[in-house]
C-alpha positions as a Markdown table, in Angstrom:
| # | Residue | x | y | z |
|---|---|---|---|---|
| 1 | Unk | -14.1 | -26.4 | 16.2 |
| 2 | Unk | -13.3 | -27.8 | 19.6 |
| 3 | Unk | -15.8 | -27.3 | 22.3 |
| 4 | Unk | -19.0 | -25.8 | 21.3 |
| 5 | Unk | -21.6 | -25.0 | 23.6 |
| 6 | Unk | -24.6 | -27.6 | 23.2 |
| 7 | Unk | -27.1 | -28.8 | 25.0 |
| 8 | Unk | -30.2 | -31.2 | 26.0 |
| 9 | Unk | -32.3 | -28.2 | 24.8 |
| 10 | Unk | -30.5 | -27.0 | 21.6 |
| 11 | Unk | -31.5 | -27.8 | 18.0 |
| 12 | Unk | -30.3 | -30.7 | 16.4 |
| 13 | Unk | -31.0 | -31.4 | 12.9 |
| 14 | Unk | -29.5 | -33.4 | 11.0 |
| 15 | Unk | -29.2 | -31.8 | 7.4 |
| 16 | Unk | -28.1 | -34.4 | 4.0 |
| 17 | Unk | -25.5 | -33.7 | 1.2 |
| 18 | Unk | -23.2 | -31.0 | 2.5 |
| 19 | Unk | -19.5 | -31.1 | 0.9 |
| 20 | Unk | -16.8 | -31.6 | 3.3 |
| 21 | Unk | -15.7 | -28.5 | 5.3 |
| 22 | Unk | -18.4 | -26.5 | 5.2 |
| 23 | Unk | -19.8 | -24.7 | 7.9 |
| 24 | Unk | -23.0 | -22.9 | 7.1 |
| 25 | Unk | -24.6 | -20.6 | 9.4 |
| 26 | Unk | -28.5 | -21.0 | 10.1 |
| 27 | Unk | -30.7 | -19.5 | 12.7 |
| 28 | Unk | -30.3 | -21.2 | 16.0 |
| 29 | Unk | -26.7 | -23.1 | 15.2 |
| 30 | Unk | -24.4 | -23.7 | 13.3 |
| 31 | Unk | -23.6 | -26.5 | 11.0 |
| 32 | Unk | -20.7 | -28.9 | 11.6 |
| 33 | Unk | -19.4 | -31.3 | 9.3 |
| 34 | Unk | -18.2 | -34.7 | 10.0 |
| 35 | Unk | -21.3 | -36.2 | 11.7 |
| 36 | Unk | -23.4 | -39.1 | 10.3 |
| 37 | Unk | -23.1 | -40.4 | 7.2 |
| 38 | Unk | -20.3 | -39.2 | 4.9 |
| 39 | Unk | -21.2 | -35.5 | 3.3 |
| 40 | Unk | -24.2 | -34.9 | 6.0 |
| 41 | Unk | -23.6 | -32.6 | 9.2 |
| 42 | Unk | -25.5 | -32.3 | 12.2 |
| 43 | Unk | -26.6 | -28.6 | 13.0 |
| 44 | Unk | -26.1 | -27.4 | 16.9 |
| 45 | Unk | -25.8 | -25.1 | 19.0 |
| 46 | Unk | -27.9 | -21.2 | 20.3 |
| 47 | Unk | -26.6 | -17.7 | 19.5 |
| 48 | Unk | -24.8 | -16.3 | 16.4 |
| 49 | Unk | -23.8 | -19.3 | 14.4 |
| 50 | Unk | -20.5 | -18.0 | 13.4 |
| 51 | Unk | -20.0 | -16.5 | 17.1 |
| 52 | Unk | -19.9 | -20.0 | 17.8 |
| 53 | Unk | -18.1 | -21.7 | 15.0 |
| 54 | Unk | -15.6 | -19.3 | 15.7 |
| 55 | Unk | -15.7 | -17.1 | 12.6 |
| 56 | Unk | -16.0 | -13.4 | 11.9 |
| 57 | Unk | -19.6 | -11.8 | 12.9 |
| 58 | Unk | -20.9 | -10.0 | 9.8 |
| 59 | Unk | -20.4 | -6.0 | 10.7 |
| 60 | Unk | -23.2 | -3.6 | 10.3 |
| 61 | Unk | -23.5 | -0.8 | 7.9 |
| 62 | Unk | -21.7 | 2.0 | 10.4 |
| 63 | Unk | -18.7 | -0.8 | 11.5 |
| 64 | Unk | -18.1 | -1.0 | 7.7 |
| 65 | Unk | -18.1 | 2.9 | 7.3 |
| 66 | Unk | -15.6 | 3.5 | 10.2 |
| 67 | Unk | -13.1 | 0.6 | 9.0 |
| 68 | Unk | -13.3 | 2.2 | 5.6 |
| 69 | Unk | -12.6 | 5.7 | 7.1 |
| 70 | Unk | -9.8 | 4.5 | 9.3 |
| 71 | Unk | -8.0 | 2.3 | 6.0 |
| 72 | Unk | -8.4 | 5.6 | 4.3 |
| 73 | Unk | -6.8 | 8.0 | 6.6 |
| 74 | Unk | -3.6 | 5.1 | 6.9 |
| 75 | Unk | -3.5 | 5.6 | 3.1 |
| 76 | Unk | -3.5 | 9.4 | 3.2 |
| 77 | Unk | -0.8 | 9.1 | 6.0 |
| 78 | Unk | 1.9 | 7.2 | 3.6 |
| 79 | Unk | 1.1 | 9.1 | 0.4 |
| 80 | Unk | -0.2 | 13.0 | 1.4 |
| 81 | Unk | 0.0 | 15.4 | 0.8 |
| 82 | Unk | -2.5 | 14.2 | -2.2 |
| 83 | Unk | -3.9 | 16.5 | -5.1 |
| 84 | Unk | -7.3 | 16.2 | -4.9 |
| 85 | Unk | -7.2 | 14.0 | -8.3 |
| 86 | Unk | -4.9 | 11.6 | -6.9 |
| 87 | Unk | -6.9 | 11.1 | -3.8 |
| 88 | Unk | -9.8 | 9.8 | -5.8 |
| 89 | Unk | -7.6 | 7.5 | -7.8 |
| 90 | Unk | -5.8 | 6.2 | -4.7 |
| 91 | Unk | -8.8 | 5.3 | -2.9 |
| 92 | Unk | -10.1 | 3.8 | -6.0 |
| 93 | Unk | -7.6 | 1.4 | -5.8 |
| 94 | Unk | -8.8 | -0.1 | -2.5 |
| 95 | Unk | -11.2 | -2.1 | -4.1 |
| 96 | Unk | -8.1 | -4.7 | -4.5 |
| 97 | Unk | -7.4 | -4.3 | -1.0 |
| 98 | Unk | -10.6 | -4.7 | 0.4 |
| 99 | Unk | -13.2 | -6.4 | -2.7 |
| 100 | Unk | -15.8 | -6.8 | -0.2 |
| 101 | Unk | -16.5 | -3.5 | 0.5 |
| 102 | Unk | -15.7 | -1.8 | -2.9 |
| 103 | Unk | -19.5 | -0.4 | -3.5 |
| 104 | Unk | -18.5 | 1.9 | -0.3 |
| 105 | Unk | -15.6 | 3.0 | -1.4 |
| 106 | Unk | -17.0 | 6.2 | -3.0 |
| 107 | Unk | -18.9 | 7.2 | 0.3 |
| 108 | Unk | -16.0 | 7.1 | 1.8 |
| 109 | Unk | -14.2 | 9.4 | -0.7 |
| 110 | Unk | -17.1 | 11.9 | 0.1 |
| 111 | Unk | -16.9 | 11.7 | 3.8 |
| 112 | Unk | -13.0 | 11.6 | 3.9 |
| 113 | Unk | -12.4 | 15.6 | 2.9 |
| 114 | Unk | -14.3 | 16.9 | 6.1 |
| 115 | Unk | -11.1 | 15.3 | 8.2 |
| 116 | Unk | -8.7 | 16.2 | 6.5 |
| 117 | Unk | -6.6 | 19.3 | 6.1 |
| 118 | Unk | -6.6 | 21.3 | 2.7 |
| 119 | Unk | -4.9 | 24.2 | 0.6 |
| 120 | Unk | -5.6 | 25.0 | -2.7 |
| 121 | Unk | -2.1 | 26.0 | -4.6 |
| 122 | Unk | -2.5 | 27.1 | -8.6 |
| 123 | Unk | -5.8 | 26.0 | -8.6 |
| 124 | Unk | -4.9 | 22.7 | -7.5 |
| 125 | Unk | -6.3 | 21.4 | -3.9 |
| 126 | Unk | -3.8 | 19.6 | -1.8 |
| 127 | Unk | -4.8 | 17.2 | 1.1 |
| 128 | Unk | -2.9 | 15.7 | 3.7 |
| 129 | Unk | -3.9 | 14.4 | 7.9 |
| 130 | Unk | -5.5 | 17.3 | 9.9 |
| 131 | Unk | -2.6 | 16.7 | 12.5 |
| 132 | Unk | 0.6 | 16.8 | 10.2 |
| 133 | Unk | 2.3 | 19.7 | 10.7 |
| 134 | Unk | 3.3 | 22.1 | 7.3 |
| 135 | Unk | 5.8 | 23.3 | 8.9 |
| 136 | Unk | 9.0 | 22.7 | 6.5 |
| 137 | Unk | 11.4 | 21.1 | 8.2 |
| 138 | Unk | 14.8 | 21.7 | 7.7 |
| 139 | Unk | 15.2 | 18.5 | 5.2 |
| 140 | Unk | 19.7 | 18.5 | 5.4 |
| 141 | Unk | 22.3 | 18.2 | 3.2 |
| 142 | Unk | 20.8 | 14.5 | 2.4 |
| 143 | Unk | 21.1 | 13.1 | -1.1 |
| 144 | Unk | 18.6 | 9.8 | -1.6 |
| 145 | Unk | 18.3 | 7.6 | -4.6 |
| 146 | Unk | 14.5 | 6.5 | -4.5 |
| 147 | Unk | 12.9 | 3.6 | -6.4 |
| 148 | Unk | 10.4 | 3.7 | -8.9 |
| 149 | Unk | 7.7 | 2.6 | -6.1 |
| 150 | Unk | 9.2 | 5.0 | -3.4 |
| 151 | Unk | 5.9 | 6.8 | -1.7 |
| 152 | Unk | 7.4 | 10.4 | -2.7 |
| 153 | Unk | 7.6 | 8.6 | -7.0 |
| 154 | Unk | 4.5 | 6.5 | -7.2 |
| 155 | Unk | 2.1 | 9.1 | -7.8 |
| 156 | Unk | 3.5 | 10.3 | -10.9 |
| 157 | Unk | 0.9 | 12.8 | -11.7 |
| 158 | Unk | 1.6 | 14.5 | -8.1 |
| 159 | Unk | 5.5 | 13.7 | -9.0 |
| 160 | Unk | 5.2 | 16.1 | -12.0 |
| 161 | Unk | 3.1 | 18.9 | -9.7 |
| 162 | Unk | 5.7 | 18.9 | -7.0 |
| 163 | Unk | 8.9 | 18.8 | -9.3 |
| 164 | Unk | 8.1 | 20.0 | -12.8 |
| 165 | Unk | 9.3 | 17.2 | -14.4 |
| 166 | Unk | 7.8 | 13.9 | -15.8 |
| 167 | Unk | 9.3 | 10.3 | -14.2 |
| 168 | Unk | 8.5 | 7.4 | -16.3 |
| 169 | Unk | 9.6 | 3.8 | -15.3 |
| 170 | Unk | 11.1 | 2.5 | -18.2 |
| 171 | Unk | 12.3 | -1.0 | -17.8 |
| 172 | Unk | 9.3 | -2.2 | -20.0 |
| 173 | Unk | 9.9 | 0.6 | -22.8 |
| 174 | Unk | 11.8 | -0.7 | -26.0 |
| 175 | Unk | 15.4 | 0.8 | -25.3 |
| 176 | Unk | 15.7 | 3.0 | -28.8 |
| 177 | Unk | 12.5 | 4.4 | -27.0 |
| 178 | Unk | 13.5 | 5.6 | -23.5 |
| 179 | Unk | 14.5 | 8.6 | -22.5 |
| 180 | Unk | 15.7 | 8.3 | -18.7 |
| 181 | Unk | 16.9 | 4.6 | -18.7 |
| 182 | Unk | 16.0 | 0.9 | -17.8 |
| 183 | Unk | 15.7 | 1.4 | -14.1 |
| 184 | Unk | 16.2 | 5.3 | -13.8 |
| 185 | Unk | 15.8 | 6.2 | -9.9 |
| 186 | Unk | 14.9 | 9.8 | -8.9 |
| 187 | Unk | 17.4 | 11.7 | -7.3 |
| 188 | Unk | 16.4 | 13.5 | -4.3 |
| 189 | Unk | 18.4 | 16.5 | -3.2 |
| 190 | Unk | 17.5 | 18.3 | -0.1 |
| 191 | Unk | 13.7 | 19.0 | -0.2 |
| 192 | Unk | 13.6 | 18.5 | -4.7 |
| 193 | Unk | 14.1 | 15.8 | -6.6 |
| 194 | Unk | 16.7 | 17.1 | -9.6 |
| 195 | Unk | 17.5 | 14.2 | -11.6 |
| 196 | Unk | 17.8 | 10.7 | -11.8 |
| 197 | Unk | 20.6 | 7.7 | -11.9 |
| 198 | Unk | 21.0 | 4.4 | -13.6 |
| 199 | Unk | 22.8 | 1.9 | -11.8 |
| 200 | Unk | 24.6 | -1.2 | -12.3 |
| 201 | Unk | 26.8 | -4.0 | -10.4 |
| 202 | Unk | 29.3 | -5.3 | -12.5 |
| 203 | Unk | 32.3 | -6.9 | -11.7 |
| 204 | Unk | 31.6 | -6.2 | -8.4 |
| 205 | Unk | 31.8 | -2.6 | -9.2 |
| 206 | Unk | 28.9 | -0.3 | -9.0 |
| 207 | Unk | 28.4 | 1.8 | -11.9 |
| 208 | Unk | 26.3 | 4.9 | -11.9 |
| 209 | Unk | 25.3 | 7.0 | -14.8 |
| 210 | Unk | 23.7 | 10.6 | -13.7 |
| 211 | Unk | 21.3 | 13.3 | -15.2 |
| 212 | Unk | 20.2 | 16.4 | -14.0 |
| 213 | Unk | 16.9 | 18.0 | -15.0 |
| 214 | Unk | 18.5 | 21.3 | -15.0 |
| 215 | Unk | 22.2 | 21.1 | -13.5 |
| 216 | Unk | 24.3 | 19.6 | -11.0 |
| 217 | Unk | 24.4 | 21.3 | -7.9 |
| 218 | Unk | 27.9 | 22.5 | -7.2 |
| 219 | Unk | 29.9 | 22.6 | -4.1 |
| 220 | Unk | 31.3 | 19.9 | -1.8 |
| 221 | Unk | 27.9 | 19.5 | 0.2 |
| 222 | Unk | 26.5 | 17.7 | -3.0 |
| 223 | Unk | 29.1 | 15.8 | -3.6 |
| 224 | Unk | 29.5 | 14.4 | -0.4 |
| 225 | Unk | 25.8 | 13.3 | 0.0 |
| 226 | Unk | 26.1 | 11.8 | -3.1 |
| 227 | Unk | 29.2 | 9.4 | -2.1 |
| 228 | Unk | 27.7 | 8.9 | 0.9 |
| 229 | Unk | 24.6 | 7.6 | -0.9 |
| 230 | Unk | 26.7 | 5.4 | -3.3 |
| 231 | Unk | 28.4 | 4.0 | -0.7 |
| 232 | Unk | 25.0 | 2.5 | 1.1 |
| 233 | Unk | 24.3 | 1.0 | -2.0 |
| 234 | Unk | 27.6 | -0.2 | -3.1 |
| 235 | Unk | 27.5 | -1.7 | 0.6 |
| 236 | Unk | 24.4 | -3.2 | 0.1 |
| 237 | Unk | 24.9 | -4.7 | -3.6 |
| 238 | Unk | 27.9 | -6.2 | -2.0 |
| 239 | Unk | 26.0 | -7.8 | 0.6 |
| 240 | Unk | 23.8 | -9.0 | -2.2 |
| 241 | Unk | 26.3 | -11.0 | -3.9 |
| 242 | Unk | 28.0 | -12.3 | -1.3 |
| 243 | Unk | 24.8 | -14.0 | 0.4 |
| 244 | Unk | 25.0 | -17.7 | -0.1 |
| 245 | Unk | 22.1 | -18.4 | -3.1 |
| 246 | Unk | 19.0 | -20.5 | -1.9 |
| 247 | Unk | 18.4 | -23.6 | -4.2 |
């Protein structure tokens, strides 16, 4: 604990029994372990006890609220823009992150569509930060191959309202069952995801198997986005196999 304030005027009370390692706050001091007999403690000290055992002060009820608003809007800010649906379900699932203070977790969810920004598009409404612009930037001649986990694919209800088709991770699907593939990652084309590709390292050879929702885009813009995606990975698998293994 090192050096804790005590003095000639400062309670001292010897208290029986305590496990090892406990500290225990109490009005007045706090308890240390160690002193006296084995498994008593002798309690010391003025102020907050955990102030002065060096642990975290218990916040009050408007500290709680504003730390739940501001792990909230860092959410929103990877994920949004957010259906409405979504954003319930993604807050939701902050009562993993933060067990403690689950029972405010649906306040916050009230609270948090008075700062945010809104549209409602075919009867669905759409959140996303009040100071991200909408503006749509020009997105380039960019092809990406994103993971199952990828921000843009996680939401897979939101996936299917953005890009009209339905993603399904399949790698714990029975194989006669699957329809896109063990490890199927969404192809992203400009601003739209189109399809999706299965790939493999053997031999030291990358294999890729594509699909297209509709078609493939023609023309040598496509194509070269693509080979210059394949070639990051086929770089990077590379890398993979050549590392020395850890035993």
């Amino acid at each position: 604990m090192g050096d804790v304030p005590f003095g000639p005027d400062d309670p001292l009370v010897l208290v029986p029994g305590l496990p090892d390692g406990l500290l225990m706050p109490l009005d007045g001091g706090a308890v240390m372990i160690g002193m006296g007999e084995p498994g008593d403690a002798i309690l010391f000290g003025t102020g907050d006890p955990l102030e002065v055992a060096g642990l975290p002060v218990p916040l009050d009820r408007l500290q709680v609220r504003a730390r739940i608003d501001a792990l909230i809007d860092v959410v929103v800010g990877i994920y949004a823009p957010l259906p409405r649906r979504s954003l319930a379900t993604t807050i939701g699932r902050l009562r993993y992150a933060v067990p403690q203070w689950r029972g405010e977790l649906k306040a916050g969810l009230q609270r948090v569509p008075a700062r945010l920004a809104r549209c409602r598009v075919d009867g669905v409404d759409w959140f996303w930060p009040a100071g991200e612009s909408t503006d749509g930037a020009d997105p380039g001649e960019t092809v990406r191959l994103l993971s199952p986990f990828d921000p843009v694919v996680w939401d897979r209800r939101r996936f299917e309202l953005l890009w009209g088709w339905a993603y399904r991770f399949e790698a714990y699907t029975p194989a006669v069952k699957r329809k896109l593939g063990y490890y199927a990652l969404p192809l992203l084309w400009r601003e739209r995801v189109i399809g999706w590709a299965n790939v493999s390292w053997r031999a030291g050879e990358l294999v890729v198997d594509l699909d297209f929702v509709e078609s493939r885009p023609v023309g040598h813009a496509f194509k070269r986005a693509l080979d210059s995606e394949l070639d990051r990975m086929r770089a990077f698998l590379a890398r993979e196999e050549s590392a020395p293994s850890v035993e």
